[in-house]
PAVEXKOL-898439 format. One line per 4 residues: number of its first residue (from 1); their letters; for each residue x, y, z of C-alpha. Coordinates in nm, 3 decimals, padded with zeros to 5 digits. Example, Ala and Ser with C-alpha at 12.3 -4.5 7.8 and 13.67 -1.06 7.14 Angstrom:
<tibas>
1) AS) 01.230 -00.450 00.780  01.367 -00.106 00.714 .
</tibas>
This chain:
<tibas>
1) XXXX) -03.115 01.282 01.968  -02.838 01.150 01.711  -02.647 01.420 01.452  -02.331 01.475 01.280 .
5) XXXX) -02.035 01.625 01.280  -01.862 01.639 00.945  -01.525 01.773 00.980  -01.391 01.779 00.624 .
9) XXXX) -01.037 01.809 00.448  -00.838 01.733 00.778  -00.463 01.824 00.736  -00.208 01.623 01.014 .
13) XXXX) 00.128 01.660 01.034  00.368 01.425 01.150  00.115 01.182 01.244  00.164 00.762 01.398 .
17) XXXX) 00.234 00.521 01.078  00.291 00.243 01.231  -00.112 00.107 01.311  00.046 -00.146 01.535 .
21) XXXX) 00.353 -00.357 01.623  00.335 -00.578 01.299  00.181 -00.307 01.050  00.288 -00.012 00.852 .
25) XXXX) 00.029 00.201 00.694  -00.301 00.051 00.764  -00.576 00.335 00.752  -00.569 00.466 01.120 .
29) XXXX) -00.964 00.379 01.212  -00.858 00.322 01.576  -00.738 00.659 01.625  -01.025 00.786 01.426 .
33) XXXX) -01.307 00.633 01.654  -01.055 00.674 01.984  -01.008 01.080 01.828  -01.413 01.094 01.807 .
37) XXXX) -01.447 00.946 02.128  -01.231 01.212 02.296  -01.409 01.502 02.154  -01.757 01.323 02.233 .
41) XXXX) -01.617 01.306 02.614  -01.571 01.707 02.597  -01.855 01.824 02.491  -02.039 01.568 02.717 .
45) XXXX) -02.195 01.356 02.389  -02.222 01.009 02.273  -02.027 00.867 02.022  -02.204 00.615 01.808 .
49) XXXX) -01.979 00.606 01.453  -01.717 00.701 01.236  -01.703 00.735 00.873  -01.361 00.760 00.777 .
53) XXXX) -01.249 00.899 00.412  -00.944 00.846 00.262  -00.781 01.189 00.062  -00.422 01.111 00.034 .
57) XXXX) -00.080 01.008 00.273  00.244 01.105 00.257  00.496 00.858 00.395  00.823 01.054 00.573 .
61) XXXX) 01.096 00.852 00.466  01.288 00.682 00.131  01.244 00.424 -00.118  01.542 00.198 -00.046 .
65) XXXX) 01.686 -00.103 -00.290  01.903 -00.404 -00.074  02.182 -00.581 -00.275  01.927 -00.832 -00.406 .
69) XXXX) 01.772 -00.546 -00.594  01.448 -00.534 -00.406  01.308 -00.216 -00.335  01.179 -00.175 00.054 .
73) XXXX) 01.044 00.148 00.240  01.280 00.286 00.513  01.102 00.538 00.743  01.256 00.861 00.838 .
77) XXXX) 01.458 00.821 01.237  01.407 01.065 01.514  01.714 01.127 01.754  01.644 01.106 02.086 .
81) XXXX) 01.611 01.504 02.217  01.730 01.476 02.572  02.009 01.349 02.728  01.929 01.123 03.044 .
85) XXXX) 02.264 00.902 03.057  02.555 00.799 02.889  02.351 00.515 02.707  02.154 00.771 02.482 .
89) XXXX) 02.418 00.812 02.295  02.500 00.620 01.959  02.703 00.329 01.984  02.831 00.421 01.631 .
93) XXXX) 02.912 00.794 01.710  02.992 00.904 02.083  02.874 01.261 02.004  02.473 01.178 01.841 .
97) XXXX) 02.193 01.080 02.025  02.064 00.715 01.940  01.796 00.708 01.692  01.401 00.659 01.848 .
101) XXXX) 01.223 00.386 01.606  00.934 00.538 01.474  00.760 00.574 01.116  00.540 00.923 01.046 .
105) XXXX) 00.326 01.052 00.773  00.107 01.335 00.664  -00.261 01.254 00.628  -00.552 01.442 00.484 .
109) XXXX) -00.879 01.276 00.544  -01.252 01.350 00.620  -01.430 01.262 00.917  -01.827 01.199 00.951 .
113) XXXX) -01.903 01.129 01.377  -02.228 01.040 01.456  -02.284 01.144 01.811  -02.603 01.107 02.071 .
117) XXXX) -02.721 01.386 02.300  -02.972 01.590 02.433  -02.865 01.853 02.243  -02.615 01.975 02.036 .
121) XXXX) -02.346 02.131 02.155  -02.200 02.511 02.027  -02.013 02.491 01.704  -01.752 02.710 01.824 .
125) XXXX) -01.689 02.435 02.085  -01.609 02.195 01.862  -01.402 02.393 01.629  -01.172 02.468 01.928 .
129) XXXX) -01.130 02.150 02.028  -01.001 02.075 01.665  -00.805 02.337 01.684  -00.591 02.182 02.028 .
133) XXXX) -00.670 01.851 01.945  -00.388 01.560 01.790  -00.486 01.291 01.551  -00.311 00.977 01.572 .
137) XXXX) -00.016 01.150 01.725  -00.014 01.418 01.473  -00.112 01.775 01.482  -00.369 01.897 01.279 .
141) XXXX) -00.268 02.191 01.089  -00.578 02.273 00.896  -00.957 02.148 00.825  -01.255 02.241 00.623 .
145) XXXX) -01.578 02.417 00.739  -01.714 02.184 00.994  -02.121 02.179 01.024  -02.387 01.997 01.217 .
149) XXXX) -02.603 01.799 01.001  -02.911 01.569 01.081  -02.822 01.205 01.121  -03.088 01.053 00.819 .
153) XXXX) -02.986 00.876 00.490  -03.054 01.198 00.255  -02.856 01.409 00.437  -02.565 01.161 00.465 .
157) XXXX) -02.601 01.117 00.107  -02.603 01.512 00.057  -02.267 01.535 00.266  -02.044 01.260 00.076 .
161) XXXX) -02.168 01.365 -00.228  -02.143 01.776 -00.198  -01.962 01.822 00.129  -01.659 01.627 00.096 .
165) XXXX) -01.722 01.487 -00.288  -01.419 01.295 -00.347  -01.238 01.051 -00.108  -01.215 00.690 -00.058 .
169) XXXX) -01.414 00.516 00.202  -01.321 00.209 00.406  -01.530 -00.118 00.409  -01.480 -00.382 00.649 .
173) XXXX) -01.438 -00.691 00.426  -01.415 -00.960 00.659  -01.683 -01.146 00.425  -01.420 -01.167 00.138 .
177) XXXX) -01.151 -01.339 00.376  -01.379 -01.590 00.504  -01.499 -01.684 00.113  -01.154 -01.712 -00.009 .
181) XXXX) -01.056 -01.905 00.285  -01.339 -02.164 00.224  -01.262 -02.132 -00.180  -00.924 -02.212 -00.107 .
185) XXXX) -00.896 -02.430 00.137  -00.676 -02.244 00.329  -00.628 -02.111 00.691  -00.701 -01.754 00.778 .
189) XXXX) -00.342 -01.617 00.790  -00.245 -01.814 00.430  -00.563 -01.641 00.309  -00.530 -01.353 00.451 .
193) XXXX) -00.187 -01.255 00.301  -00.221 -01.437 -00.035  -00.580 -01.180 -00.072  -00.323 -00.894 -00.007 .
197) XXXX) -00.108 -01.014 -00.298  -00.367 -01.101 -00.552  -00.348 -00.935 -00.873  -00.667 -00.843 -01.084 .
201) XXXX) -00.640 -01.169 -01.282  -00.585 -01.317 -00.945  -00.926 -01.176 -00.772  -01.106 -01.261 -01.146 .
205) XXXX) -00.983 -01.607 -01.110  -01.125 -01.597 -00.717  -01.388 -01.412 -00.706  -01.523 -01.348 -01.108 .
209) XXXX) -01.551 -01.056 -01.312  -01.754 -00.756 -01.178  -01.616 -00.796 -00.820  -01.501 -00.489 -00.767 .
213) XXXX) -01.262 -00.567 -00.513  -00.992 -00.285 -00.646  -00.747 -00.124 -00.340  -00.802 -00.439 -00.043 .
217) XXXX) -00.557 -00.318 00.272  -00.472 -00.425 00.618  -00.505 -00.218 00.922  -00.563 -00.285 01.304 .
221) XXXX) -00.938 -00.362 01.441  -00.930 -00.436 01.738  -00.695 -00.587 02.052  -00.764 -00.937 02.217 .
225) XXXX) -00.682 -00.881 02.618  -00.414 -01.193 02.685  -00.491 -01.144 03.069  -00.734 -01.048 03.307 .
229) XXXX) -00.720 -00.650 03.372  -00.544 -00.547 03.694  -00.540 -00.214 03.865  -00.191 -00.287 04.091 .
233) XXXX) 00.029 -00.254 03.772  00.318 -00.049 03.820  00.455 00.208 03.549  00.157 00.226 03.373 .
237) XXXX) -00.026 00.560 03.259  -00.285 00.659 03.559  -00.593 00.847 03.546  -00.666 01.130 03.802 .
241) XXXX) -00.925 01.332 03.948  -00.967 01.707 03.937  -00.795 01.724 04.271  -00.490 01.472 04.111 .
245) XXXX) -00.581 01.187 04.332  -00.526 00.871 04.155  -00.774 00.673 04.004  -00.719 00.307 03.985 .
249) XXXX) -00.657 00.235 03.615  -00.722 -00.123 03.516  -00.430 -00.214 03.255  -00.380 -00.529 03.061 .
253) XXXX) -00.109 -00.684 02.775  -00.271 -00.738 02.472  -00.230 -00.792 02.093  -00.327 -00.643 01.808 .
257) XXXX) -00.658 -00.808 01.553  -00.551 -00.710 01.181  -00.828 -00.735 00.960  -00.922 -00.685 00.579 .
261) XXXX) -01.039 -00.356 00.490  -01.132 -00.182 00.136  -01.145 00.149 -00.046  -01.417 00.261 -00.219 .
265) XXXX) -01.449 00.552 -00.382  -01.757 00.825 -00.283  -01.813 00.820 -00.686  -01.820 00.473 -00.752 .
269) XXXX) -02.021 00.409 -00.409  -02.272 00.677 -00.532  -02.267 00.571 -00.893  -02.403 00.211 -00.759 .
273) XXXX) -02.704 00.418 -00.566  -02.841 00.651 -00.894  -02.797 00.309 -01.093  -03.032 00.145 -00.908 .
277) XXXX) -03.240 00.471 -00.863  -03.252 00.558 -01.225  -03.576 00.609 -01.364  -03.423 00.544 -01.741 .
281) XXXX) -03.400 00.184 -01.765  -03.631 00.006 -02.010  -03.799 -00.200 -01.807  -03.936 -00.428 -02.147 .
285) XXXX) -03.582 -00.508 -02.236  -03.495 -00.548 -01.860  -03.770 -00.809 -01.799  -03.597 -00.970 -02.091 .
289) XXXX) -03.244 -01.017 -01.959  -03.217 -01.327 -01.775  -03.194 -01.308 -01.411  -02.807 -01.301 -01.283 .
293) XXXX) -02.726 -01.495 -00.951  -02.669 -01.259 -00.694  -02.271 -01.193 -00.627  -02.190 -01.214 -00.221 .
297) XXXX) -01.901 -01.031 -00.265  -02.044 -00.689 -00.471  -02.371 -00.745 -00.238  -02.207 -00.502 00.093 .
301) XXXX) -02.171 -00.223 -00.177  -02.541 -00.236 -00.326  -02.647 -00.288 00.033  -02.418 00.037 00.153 .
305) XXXX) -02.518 00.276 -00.145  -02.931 00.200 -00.058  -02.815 00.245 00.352  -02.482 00.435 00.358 .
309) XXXX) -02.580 00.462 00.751  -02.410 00.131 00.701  -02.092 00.328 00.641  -02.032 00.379 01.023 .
313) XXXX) -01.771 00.214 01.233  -01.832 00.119 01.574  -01.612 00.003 01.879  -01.738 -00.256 02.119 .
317) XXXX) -01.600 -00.508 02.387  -01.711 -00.881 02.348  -01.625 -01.231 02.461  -01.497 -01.438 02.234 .
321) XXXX) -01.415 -01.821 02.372  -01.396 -01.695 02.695  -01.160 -01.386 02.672  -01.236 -00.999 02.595 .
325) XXXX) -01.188 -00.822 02.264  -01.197 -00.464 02.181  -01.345 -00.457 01.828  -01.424 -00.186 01.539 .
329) XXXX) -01.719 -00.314 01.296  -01.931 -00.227 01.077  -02.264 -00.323 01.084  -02.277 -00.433 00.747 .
</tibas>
């Protein structure tokens, strides 16, 4: 039996900005379908999805100009809070504890998990799980009223639209990298980080008008294994039994897959569904208009606001070209 959980109006504090090694500020959807994973694991469920919705983030740190003028982000710095040797200490100043590189934020977002089960378990279960649980590294400080709900279109329709109401969800948009890589002649990467610095006349230009391809971002999908798993690793994190006998814990290097991703808003994703579903159109005049040739790149958001079950993302392991990848989709 599949239902939801929607757990809206999350508050974190202090939580991981950095999505991976080479990114700052992706929306965290690997920590959101790892976080729903966890909680599925104690109250012995399934998880089969995440919606993710975007509220707002603070970024802890200061806007920064160089001598060229240019303005850059520079995240807040941790000091190290114990003292193991001599070497923790600044090189700078012999009396302050060297500096830990990290980047933190505040987030407030909105989760929808789909989970599978016999049954569902107590509510009061999963609201004190929230209430120990971190997210992303953060600790929640405060959510909305978290219900069940039944896992069918209306109802997921119901609970974007009155539950949680505003928001921003995230698309995968993998399709619009691959067209403006064939458009453009280009290789992924070059396409890739030219999309992220198109301006509207830019995506016009691309794409045409009526794209609506507003708020494109970056953020980690995945990890590609660069070696075959192996359990004789030392120094790595260990899993253990109730009795705290060790568990052989296969560990591997990998790196990170950083994809395309958009924002939509609820509204405007809603707004596409009671346009289509409106029973005010003149259909005389309509059978007049000439038929428009469908546009590939709007198509995911008609398809999304008729099925937002679509909305979902998913982790799964495949081969690609003979080595394993750890990938979030969407199965739009």
């Amino acid at each position: 039996m599949s239902f939801l959980a929607v757990i809206p109006h999350i508050r974190v504090q202090g939580a991981n900005l950095q999505t991976s090694g080479i990114l700052l500020g992706g929306v965290p959807l690997m920590a959101s379908t790892m976080f729903a994973h966890a909680l599925a694991r104690k109250l012995s469920v399934k998880d089969t999805g995440v919606i993710y919705i975007h509220h707002d983030r603070q970024d802890l740190g200061e806007i920064l100009k160089d001598n060229y003028n240019r303005i850059f982000f520079h995240p807040a710095q941790r000091r190290g809070s114990a003292f193991i040797n001599k070497n923790d200490y600044s090189s700078k100043n012999p009396n302050a504890l060297s500096l830990q590189p990290t980047a933190s934020c505040h987030l407030h977002l909105s989760l929808v998990i789909r989970f599978d089960g016999r049954r569902r378990p107590r509510l009061a279960d999963l609201q004190k799980l929230l209430m120990n649980s971190r997210f992303a590294g953060g600790q929640i400080t405060s959510y909305g009223e978290v219900e069940w709900a039944d896992d069918n279109e209306k109802t997921l329709k119901d609970v974007l639209g009155n539950t949680i109401k505003t928001g921003f969800v995230v698309l995968d948009r993998q399709d619009v990298l691959l067209a403006y890589q064939q458009s453009q002649n280009l290789n992924r990467l070059q396409a890739f980080t030219r999309l992220l610095a198109l301006t509207k006349d830019g995506l016009n230009h691309a794409f045409g008008e009526h794209h609506g391809l507003s708020f494109l971002s970056a953020t980690n999908l995945g990890y590609a294994l660069l070696e075959d798993p192996k359990t004789d690793r030392t120094g790595v994190r260990q899993a253990y039994t109730l009795e705290q006998a060790v568990i052989p814990t296969p560990h591997a290097y990998a790196e990170p897959l950083i994809g395309l991703v958009q924002y939509v808003s609820i509204r405007q994703l809603l707004n596409v569904a009671n346009a289509q579903n409106s029973d005010n159109l003149d259909l005389y005049e309509e059978e007049q208009k000439p038929q428009q040739p469908p546009n590939l790149i709007t198509e995911p958001l008609r398809q999304l606001s008729d099925n937002p079950q679509e909305l979902f993302w998913q982790y799964q392991w495949q081969t690609h070209d003979g080595g394993d990848v750890f990938l979030l989709r969407q199965s739009i």
